[in-house]
DOTORMAR-515282 format. One line per 5 residues: number of its first residue (from 1); for each residue x, y, z of C-alpha. Coordinates in steps of 0.001 Angstrom, whole numbers. Example, Ala and Ser with C-alpha at 12.3 -4.5 7.8 and 13.67 -1.06 7.14 Angstrom:
residues 2
1	12300,-4500,7800 | 13670,-1060,7140
This chain:
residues 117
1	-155053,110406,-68274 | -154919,111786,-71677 | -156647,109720,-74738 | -156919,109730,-78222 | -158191,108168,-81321
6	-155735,107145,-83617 | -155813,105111,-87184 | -153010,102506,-87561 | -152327,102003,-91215 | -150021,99442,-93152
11	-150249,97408,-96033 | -154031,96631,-96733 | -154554,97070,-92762 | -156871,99986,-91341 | -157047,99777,-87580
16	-158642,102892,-85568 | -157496,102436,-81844 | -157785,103893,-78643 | -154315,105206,-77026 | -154309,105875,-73413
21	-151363,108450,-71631 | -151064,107135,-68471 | -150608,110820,-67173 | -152382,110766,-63882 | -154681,113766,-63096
26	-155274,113593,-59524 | -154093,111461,-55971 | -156336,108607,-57148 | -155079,108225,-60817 | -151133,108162,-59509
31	-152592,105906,-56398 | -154201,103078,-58735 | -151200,103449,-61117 | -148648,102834,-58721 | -150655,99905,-57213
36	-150787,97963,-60242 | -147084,98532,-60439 | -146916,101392,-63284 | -144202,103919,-60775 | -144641,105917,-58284
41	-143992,108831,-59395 | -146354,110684,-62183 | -143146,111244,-64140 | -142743,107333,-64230 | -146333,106840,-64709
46	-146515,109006,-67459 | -144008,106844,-69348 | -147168,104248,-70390 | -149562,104663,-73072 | -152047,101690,-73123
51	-153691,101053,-76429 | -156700,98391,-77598 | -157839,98346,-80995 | -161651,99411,-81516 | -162314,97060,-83893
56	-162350,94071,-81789 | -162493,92482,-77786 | -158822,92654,-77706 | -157333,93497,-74073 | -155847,97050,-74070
61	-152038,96731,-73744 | -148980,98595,-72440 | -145746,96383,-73864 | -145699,97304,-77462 | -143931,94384,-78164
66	-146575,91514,-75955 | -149425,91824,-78906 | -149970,88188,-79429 | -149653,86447,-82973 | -148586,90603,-84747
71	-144925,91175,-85062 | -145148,93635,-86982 | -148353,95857,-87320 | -149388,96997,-83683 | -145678,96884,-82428
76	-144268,99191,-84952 | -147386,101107,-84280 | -147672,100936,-80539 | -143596,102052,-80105 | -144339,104597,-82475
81	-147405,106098,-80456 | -145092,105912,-77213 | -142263,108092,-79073 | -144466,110435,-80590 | -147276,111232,-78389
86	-146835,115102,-77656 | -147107,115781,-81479 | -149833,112887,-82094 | -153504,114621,-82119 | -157012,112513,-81738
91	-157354,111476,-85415 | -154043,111172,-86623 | -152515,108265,-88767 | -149668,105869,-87972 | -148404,104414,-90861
96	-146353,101239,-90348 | -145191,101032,-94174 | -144163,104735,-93628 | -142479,104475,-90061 | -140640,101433,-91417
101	-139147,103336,-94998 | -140930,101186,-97107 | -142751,104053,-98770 | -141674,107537,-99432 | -145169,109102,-98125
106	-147041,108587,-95182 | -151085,107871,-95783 | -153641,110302,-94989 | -156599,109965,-92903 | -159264,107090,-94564
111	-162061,109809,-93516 | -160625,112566,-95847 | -161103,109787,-98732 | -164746,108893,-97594 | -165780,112595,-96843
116	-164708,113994,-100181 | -165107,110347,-102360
């Protein structure tokens, strides 16, 4: 399993989450993954990335598009995390109004602001 931390930005939103690569390490890790019906094979399972936000008791989810009452934030987000993972490090930002062309330049990091504001 690989994880990261990752900040989910869009218009007035600021969302740290927890992303989880369902890239199983060892016999048990494919075992339990297969048994709750993620593949097989570690090529299949590795297909998944399971994210929760950090901010809240939310359930940690798989189906980017099954995050109740958001159509647009988390979805956008969560595909985006999916497609982008190799080049994604812990820290990174996700910006929604970015992904989606409504701005020409993606956000920075809100801890850059606080650290040097």
């Amino acid at each position: 399993m690989e994880t990261k931390l990752i900040e989910v930005r869009d218009a007035g939103t600021f969302l740290p989450v927890v992303a989880i690569r369902t890239m199983p390490a060892n016999g048990a890790e494919r075992y339990l993954l297969a048994r709750l019906g993620y593949g097989i094979h570690e090529e299949d399972q590795a297909q998944y990335v399971l994210l929760a936000r950090l901010s809240s008791d939310t359930e940690m989810r798989y189906d980017p598009y099954r995050w109740p009452g958001d159509t647009r934030t988390m979805p956008v987000a969560h595909q985006y995390i999916i497609d982008h993972w190799p080049e994604l490090e812990t820290g990174a930002v996700v910006d929604v109004q970015y992904i989606l062309g409504e701005t020409a330049t993606a956000k920075t990091p809100e801890r850059l602001a606080v650290q040097h504001g």
